[in-house]
N, C-alpha and C positions, 0 to 999 in steps of 0.2 A: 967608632962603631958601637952602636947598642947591646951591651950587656944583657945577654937574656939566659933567666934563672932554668937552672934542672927542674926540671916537673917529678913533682909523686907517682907522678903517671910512669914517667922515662925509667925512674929508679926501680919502680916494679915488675916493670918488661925486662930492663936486668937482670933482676931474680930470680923471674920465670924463664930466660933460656939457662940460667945456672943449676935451680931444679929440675928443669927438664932432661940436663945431659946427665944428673943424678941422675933420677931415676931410671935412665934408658942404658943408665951403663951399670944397672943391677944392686946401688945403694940400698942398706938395710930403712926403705922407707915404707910406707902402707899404702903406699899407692904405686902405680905404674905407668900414670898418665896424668897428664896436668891439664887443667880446664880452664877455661879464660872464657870467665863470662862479665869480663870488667868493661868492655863495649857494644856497643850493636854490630857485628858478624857472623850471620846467623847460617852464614854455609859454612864459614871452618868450625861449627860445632854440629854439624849434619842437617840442617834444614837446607829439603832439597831444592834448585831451582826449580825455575817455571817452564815447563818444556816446552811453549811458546816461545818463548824468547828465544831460547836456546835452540831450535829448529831454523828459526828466521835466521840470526844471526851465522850457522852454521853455514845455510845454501847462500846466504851475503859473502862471506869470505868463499866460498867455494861452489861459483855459478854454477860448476859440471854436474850439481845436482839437480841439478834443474832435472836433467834429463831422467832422472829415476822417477819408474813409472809409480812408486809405492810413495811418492811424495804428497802431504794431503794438499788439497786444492787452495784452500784461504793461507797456507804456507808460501804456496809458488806465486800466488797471486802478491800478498806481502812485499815476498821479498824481491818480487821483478818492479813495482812498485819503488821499493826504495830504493834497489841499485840503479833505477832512473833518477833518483833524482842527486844521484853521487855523479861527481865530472867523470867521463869516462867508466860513465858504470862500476866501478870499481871503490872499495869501503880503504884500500891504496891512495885515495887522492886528496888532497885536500880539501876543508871549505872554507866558508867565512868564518873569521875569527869566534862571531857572534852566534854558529850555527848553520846545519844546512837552511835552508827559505823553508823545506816540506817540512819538517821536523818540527822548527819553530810554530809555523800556521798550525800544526798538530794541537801541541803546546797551548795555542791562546784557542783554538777550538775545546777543546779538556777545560781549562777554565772556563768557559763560556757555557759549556754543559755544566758545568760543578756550579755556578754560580749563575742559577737561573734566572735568566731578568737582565742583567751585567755582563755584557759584550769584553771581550778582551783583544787586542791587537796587537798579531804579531809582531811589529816592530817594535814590542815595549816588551818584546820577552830576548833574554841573554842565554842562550847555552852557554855552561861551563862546564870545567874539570872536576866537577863535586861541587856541592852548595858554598864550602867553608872555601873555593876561590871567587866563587861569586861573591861571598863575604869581605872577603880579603879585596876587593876591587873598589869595594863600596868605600870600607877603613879607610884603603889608602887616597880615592876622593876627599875622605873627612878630615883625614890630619892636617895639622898646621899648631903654630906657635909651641911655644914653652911655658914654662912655668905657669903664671895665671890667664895667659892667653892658648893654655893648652886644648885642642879639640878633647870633651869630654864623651862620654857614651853610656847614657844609664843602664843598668846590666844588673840582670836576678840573679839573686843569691839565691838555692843554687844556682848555677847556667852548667851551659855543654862544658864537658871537661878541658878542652880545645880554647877557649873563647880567650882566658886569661893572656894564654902565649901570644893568642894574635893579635892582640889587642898592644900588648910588651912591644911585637915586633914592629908593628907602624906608628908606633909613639903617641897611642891613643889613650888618654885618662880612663880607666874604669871606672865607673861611679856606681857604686853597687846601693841597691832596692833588693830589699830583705824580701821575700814571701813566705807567707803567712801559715806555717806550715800545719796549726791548730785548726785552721779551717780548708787542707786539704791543698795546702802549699798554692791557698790563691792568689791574686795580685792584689794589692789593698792599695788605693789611689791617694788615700791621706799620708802614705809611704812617701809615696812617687814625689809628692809636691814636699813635704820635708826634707827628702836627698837632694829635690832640684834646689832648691833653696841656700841649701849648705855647701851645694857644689859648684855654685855661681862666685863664692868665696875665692876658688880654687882655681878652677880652669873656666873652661865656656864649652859647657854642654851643649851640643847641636843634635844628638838623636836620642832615641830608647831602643833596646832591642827588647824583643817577647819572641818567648817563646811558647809554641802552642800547636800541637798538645804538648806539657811540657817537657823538657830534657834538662836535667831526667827525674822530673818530679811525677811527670805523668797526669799532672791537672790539668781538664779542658777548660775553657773560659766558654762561659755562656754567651748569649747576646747582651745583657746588661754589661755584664764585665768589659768586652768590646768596645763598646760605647764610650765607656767611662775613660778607658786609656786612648781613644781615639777624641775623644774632646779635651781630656789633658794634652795630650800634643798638638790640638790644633790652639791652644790658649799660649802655649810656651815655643810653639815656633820650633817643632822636635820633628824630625823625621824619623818614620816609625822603620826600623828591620823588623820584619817580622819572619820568624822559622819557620816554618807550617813542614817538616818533614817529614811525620807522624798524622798527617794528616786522613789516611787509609788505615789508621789502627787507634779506635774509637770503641771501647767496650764498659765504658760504665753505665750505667742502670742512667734512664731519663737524659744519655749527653749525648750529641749527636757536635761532628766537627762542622764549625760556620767559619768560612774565610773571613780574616780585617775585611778584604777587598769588600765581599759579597755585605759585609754590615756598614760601610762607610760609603759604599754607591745607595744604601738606603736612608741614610739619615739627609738631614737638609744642606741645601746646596754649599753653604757656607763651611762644610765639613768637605764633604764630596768633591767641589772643587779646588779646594782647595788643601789639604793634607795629602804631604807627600807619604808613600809608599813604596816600601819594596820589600816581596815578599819572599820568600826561597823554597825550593823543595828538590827532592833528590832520591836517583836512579838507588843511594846505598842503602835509604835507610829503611825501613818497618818490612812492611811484608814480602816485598819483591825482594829487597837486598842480597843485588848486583854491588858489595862493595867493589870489586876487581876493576872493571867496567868505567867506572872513574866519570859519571856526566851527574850534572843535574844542571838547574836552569832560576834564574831571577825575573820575577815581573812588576817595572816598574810604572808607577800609576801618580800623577801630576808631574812628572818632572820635567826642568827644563831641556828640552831638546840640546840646548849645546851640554848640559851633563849627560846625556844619552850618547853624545859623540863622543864625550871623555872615557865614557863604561865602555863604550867598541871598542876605542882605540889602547886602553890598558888588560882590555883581553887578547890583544892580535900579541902579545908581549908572552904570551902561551902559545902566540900560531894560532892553534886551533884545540877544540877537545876531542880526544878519541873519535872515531867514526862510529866503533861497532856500540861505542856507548850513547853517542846521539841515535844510531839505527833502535837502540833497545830502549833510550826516552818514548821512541813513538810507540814499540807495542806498549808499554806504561801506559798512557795516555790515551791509546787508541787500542783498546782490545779487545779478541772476540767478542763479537755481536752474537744472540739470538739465530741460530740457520746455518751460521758458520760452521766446518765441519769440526776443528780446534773447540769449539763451544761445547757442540752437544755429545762430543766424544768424552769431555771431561767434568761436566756439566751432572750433578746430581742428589739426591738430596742427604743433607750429613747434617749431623745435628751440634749445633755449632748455635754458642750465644753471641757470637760476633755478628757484629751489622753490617749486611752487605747492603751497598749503596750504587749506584750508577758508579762511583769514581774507581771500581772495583772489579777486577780482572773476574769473569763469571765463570771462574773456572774451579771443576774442585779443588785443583792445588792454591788457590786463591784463597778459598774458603776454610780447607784446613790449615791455612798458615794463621789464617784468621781464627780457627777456634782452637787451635793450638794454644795461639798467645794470648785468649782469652781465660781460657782454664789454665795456663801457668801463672799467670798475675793473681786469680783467686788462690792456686792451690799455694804459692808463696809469699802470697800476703797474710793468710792464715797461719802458716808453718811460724814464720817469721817474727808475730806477734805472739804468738804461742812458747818465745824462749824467755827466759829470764833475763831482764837490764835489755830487752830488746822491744823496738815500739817501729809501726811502718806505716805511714797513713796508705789507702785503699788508691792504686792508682787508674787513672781514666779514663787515660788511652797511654799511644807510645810503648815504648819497650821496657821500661828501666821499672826497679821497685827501688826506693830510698827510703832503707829503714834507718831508723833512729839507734846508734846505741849509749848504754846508760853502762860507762865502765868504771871499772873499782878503782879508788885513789891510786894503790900500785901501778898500774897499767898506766896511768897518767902519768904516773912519774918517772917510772921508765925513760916515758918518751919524751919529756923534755931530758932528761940527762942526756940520750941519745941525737936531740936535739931536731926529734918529728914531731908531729900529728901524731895524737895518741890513735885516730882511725888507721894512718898508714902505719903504725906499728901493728895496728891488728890485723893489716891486711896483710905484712909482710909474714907473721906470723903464722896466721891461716895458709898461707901458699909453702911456704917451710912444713909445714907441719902435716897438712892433708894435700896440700896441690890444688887448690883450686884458688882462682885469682878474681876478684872483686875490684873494684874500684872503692880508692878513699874519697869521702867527702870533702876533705879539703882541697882537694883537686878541682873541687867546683864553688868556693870559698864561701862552706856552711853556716851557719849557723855561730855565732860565737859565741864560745864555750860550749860548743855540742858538734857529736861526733856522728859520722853517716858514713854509708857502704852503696855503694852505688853496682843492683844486679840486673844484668840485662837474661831477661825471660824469654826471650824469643830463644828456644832451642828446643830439641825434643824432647819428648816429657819422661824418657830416661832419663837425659842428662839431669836436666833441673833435677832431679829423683838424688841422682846421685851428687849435686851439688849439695843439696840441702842436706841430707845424710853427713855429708865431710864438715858441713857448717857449724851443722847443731854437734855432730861430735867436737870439737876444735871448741863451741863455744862454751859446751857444758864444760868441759873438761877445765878449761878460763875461768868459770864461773866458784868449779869448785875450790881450785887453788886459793882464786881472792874472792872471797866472798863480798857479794854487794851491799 
């Protein structure tokens, strides 16, 4: 059996329920509440749902409301709509492994609108239990061999915090591409082909993963950049994963999100027909963030059909994915329109630098998750840069801010004698000491010899308020002891 390592990740959710029964059982500490904003879950820190969804979903599970007269109209229509297309009406029954049929067609119609010009079809899209099992489907297609016949997998440094372990668990080589964090943590291609290189020594690389917008660096790639990683994998024989789950949360000056998909159906045929694809997005992550809910879905673009029968047939291995969480892919994907009464009831104008797009729920609660998280990434990107030994590049979209820190010799050495991350000693630190939980860098295998904090800003702009408060106090206080 495969040996797979504790995560800095695991070690500090142990902390945080150890402080937390601290402080709730009246410890002389300075705080009274612990904050975790070391991930994207932006309800268990009060960002409210979307009452769309949650309407739908609720007369789903409980048809007898149909019957209330005070229910609005694009609600009942909705949800009689979808419990047609559930077996026996009912969100009780199951479906296909791969999805209901209505949900899916939803699915490659949303794409199809996102990616104007670029047809999408539903049999080449997969519902699953969260992006990271559709991921996990993919891995386990890719693995095979040992040693230098190992399936490799090119992977940014940073990546998702996640990515390492699953990578551990289906015996898949990492081969990590540094990004470039001087020019905004973007992907530099003369990278790419140096690690492939190196790593053909090693194992046998067969894909690349990208992420974009990134996680959790928060850099969008242009169309050039696209390009460029999409004709490197068409020269090496790579199939591209690409993330796109941040793909609805777009707020840097001059970026707008462009699918792989939508830039690789326009380049020449020789591209177009021929690099595989597969892209992912998901019900948990940016603005909607339904984590509970548990769907998102995969769209695969060249591949061979008889792989397309091996991705069904390793998802029937879950059954199927939640129901109420496929019912709630399709308000995602498919939501109020213009007329609708859900629209114009919630629909209005709020002064917000986030970019609403067609792909985007037109709803005020849509909009203020949108300019929530747009003013929390400026207002803690500033804070952040603003400390001392502390640096953050401007991020562009997505949720995360990943600043740089610049810590005093002591602190380093600490942490090798304790034998961490000198970051997750400072994270361990910070959560001891003020209660609020960050993610360490090394959890996402930064930078070598440099240290990062991984903060997710999606939350309300109290919290953030009061996160930064605890940070910058914990940091200065740091600073003064050892000076830099």
């Amino acid at each position: 059996m495969r040996r797979i390592k504790n995560s800095p990740q695991n070690s500090l959710e142990i902390l945080r329920a150890h402080v937390k029964e601290e402080a709730t059982q009246g410890s002389q500490k300075s705080f009274k509440q612990v904050i975790d904003v070391s991930s994207g879950d932006p309800h268990k820190n009060g960002i409210k749902p979307l009452s769309f969804i949650r309407q739908v979903l609720a007369v789903c599970l409980y048809p007898e409301l149909l019957k209330e007269e005070g229910l609005s109209l694009d609600v009942r229509l909705r949800t009689q709509m979808l419990l047609k297309a559930c077996d026996g009406g009912s969100v009780g029954s199951y479906t296909a492994s791969s999805g209901l049929p209505h949900v899916r067609q939803s699915i490659a119609d949303f794409i199809s609108r996102r990616d104007a010009g670029v047809s999408s079809c539903a049999e080449h899209v997969f519902i699953s239990t969260g992006s990271q099992v559709a991921l996990k489907v993919v891995v386990k297609l890719l693995a095979s061999g040992e040693g230098e016949a190992q399936t490799g997998v090119l992977t940014p440094i940073p990546c998702p915090h996640t990515l390492p372990t699953l990578m551990d668990i289906y015996g898949v080589k990492l081969v990590p591409y540094q990004l470039k964090e001087e020019l905004d943590w973007a992907v530099d291609v003369h990278e790419l082909h140096q690690v492939l290189t190196t790593a053909r020594r090693h194992c046998q690389p067969r894909s690349i993963y990208i992420s974009n917008p990134g996680n959790p660096t928060g850099h969008v790639q242009d169309r050039k950049s696209i390009e460029e990683v999409i004709q490197f994998a068409a020269a090496e024989g790579l199939l591209l994963l690409v993330d796109e789950v941040f793909q609805d949360c777009v707020y840097g000056q001059d970026r707008e999100f462009i699918s792989y998909k939508k830039v690789l159906f326009e380049m020449d045929k020789q591209y177009s027909e021929t690099v595989q694809l597969i892209s992912f997005h998901s019900l948990s992550s940016a603005c909607i963030g339904e984590c509970g809910l548990r769907a998102g879905y995969m769209e695969t673009v060249n591949l061979d059909p008889e792989v397309l029968h091996f991705i069904d047939t390793l998802l029937c291995t879950d059954i199927n994915t939640p129901v109420t969480g496929q019912l709630a892919l399709d308000v995602m994907v498919n939501p109020p329109k213009p007329g609708d009464l859900s629209y114009d009831t919630y629909t209005q104008k709020l002064i917000s630098c986030a970019k609403p797009t067609l792909l985007l729920f037109p709803l005020k609660e849509i909009l203020l998750s949108q300019a929530t998280l747009s003013h929390n990434a400026q207002r803690a990107w500033e804070f952040l840069n603003g400390l001392p030994g502390m640096s953050c590049q401007p991020a562009m979209g997505g949720i995360y801010l990943y600043p740089r820190l610049h810590l005093p010799p002591e602190i380093i050495e600490q942490a090798k004698i304790q034998k961490v991350e000198a970051d997750v000693l400072y994270c361990q630190r910070l959560l001891e000491e003020e209660g609020v939980l960050v993610g360490a860098g090394g959890q996402t295998g930064g930078t070598t010899g440099s240290h990062h904090l991984r903060l997710c800003v999606l939350v309300p702009p109290h919290t953030l308020e009061e996160v930064l408060a605890r940070l910058g106090s914990f940091h200065l206080r740091l600073v003064d002891t050892f000076p830099l």
